[in-house]
N, C-alpha and C positions, 0 to 999 in steps of 0.2 A: 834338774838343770833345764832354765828354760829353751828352747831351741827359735830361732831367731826366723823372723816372719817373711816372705820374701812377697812385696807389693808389687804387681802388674798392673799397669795402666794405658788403656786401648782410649785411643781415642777412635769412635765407631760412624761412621760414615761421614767423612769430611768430605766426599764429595757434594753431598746436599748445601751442608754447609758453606762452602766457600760457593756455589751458582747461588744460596741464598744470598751471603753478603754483598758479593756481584750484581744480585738485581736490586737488593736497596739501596745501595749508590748510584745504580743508573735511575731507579725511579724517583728518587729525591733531587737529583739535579735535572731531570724533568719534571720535576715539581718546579723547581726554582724559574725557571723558566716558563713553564706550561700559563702561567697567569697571564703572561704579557699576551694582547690582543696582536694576529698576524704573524707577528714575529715565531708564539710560544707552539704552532705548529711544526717548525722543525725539531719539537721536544718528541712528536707523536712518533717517532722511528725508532727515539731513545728506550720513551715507554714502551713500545712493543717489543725490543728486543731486552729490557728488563724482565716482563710476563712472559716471555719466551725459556728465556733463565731460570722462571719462577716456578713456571710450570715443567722442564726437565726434573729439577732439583724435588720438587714436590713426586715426580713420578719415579726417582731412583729412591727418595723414602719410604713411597709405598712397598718397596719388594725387603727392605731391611725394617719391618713392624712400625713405621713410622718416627724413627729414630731419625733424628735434623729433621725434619719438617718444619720448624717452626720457622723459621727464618725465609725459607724459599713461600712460605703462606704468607708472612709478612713483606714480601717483596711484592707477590700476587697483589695483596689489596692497593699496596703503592701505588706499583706499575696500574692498575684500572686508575685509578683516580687521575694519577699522573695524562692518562691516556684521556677521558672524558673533561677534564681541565681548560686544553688548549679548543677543543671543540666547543663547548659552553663562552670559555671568557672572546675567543673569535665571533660565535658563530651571535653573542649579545652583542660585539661591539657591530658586526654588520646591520643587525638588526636596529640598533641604533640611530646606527649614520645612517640607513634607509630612511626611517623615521625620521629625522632632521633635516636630510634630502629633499623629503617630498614636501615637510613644513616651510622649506625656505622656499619651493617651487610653488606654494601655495601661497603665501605671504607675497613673492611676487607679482603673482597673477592677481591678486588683491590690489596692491597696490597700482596694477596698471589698466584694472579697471577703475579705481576710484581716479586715475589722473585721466583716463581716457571720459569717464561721465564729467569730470569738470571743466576740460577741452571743449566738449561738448556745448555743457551748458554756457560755457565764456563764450561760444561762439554765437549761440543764438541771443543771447542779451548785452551781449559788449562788443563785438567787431561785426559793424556795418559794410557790408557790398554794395555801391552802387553807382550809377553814371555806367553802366554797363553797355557798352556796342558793340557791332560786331558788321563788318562791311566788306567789302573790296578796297583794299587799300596796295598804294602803289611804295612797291622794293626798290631803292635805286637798283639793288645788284638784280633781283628776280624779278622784278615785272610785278604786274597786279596779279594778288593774292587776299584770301579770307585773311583777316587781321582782327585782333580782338584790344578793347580798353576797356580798364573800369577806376575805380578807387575805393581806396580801404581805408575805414574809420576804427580807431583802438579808442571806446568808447570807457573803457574800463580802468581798471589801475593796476592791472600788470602788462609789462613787456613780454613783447614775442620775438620770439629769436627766428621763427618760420611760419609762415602762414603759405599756404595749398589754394588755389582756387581753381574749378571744374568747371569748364565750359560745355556745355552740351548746347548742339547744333542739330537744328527739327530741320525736316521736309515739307512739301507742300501741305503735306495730311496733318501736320503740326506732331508730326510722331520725333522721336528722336533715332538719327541716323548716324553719330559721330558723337565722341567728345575730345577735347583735349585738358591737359592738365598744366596748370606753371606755377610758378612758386616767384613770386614777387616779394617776399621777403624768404630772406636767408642769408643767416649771419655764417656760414662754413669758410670755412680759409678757402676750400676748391670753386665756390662760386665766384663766378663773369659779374653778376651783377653788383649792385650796391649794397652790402655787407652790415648795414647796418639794422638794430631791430627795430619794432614797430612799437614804439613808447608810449603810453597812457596819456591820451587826447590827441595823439600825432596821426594827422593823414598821407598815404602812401600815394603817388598818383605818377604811371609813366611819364620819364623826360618828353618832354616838347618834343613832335617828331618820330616820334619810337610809337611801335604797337607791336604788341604780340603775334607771331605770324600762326596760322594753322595750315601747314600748305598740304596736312593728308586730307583735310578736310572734302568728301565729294561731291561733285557739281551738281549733288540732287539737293542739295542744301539750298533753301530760302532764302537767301542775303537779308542779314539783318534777324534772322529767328533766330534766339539763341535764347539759354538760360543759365545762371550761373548762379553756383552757389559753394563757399569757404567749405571743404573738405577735409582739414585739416591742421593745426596751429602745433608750436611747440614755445612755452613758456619761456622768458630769457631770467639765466639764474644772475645778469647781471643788476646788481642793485642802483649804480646810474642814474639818478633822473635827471628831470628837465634844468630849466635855467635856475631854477632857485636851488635846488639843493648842488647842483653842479658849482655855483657859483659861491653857497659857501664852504663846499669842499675847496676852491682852488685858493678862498681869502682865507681859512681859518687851518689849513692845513699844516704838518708842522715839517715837510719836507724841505730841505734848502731851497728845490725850484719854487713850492707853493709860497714861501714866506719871499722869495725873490720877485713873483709877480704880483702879490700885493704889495710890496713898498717901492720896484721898481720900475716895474712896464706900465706904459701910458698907452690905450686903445681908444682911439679918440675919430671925429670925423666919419663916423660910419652914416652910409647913405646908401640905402637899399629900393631899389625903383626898379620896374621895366626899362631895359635898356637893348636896341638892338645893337644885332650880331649876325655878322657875314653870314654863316652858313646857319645858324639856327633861328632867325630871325626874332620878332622879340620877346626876350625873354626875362625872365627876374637876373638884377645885377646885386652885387656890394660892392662897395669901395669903402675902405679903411686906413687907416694909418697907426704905427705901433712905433712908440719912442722906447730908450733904452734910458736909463735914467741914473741906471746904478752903474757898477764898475765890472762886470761882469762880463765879456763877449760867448753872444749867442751863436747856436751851431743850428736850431731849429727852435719856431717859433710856432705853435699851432692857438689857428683863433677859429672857434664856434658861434656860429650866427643863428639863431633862434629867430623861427619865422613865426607872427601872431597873425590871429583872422579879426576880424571885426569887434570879435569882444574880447580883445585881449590873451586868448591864451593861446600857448604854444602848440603849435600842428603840424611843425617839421623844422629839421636841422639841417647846416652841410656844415662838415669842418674845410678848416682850407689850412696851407702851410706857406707862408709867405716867405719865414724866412728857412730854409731847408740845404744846408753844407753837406753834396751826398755827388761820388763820384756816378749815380743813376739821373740827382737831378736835371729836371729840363729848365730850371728858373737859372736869376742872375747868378745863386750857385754863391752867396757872399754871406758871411756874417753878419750879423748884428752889433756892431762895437759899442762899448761904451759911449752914451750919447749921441751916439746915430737913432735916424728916423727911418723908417722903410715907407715906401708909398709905393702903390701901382703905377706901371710904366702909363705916360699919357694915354691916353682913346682908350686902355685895355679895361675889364672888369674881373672879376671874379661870376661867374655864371653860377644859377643855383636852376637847374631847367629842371628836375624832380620836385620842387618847392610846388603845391596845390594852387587850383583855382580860389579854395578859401581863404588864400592868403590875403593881408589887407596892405594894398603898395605903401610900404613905409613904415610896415610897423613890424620890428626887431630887434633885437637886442644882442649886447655879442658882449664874449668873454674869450680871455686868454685861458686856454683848457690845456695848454704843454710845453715844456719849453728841454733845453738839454744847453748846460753850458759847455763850450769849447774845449777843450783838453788843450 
């Protein structure tokens, strides 16, 4: 008879076991992680307390003949990987962005040498210095002082938004003792001066009257010795030019204002002369007149007067704003209604005292360059 078998089943060292399963789920979800660059470093605590795991479980199989090891061995390898993972994919992504860092730091400094040598060179073959003096000249407010003038030729075809000029002032020994620095063009919103840039064939030249003062200037300085030279320019990114392309931007434009001053304003009557003036004595004038034509009432009306030298080409601007509806302005402060004309009040002009000695008395041209209708 056969007698009936009785099965025993040990399961033998579960504790290896279960720290092994333990650290392959923590090494694999620091896997998951461990890739992403920065971030996969907080994986690196995960990792080390999986191989912590891995390595008990490994050292309680050592004492039971190696029975469960395999699992707490296969956590081990995880957990390192897991752990060298976020080191490598971090420590390439730094190395990286260093690399790109210093490329983009280098590409700049390329780039502002190649714009500083073409400054450069636009300076020594396109923009002319000269008429340059240097004197005692009388401040209403301050009394006599060193005072400096010159003028600037933009001989080239691009606009300058800045130009720099360095005055340096010698001693008897013709050594230099002093200089000073000013910037006679400068397009910046925070500039006093005249704001506008220095245009290809356009001459700069202080108003009537005005001079640069130097008053640290010291009284070992020679009256009159002086040297000067452009130290500086900054290119203007405006595209702008003079009366021709200005003039068929404002005819061929397809804005309501641009198609409104080609079919409806009349700028008629312009007369541009030396004309004296109380306090500035004499100086370049215009006088113009602008009809309304169309149906429209104007709220501001802006006209650009283009001043020519002797052979005809353009060497300086002013804008002016005749008709201007603005609780700042200082004019009549009126509209332009339909079918109204605007004129200068009698005796008055428009003054242009920055207009050059190159200028040729009378020869100009002008365009309506803006307009805003009334609301």
């Amino acid at each position: 008879m056969n007698q009936p078998h009785e099965v025993s089943v040990t399961t033998k060292n579960t504790v290896s076991l279960t720290l092994g399963i333990i650290s392959v789920v923590l090494a694999v979800l620091a896997l998951l992680f461990g890739w992403v660059p920065f971030l996969g470093l907080l994986a690196i605590p995960v990792a080390v307390l999986a191989g912590a795991l891995a390595a008990i479980g490994v050292l309680i199989a050592l004492f039971k003949g190696f029975r469960g090891a395999a699992l707490p061995i296969l956590g081990g390898v995880l957990s390192g990987i897991a752990l060298v993972i976020p080191l490598l994919s971090t420590g390439g992504t730094t190395v990286a962005i260093a690399n790109e860092t210093e490329r983009i730091g280098l590409e700049v400094k390329r780039i502002e040498e190649e714009r500083r040598v073409e400054e450069e060179n636009y300076i020594t073959e396109h923009v002319e210095l000269y008429d340059v003096s240097a004197s005692k000249m009388q401040s209403a407010l301050e009394g006599e002082m060193p005072g400096v003038q010159f003028k600037l030729r933009n001989k080239g075809t691009r606009a300058l938004d800045r130009v720099e000029v360095t005055v340096f002032f010698k001693g008897s020994q013709n050594d230099i003792i002093a200089e000073e620095t000013f910037t006679p063009i400068s397009t910046s919103s925070f500039s006093l001066d005249d704001s506008g840039p220095l245009k290809p064939g356009y001459v700069w030249q202080m108003e009537k009257g005005k001079f640069y003062s130097a008053k640290s200037v010291p009284s070992e300085w020679e009256i009159g010795n002086v040297e000067a030279k452009i130290t500086d320019i900054s290119f203007s990114e405006d595209t702008a030019g003079s009366e021709a392309s200005r003039s068929g931007t404002e005819s061929g434009g397809v804005s309501p204002e641009s198609k409104y001053i080609a079919s409806f304003l009349e700028l008629y009557e312009i007369d541009a002369k030396y004309m004296d003036s109380l306090l500035n004595g004499r100086v370049p004038g215009v006088l113009f007149k602008v009809r309304n034509k169309g149906d429209r009432t104007l709220s501001r009306v802006e006209v650009t007067v283009f001043f020519k030298d002797a052979q005809g080409k353009v060497i300086a601007e002013d804008s002016y704003a005749p008709v201007s509806v603005s609780s700042f302005s200082l004019g009549d402060n009126k509209p332009l209604k339909p079918g109204y004309v605007w004129q200068m009040e009698n005796g008055k002009f428009y003054s242009a005292k920055s207009v050059p000695s190159e200028w040729k008395e009378g020869s100009v041209s002008a365009l309506i360059t803006g307009i805003e209708f009334q609301e």
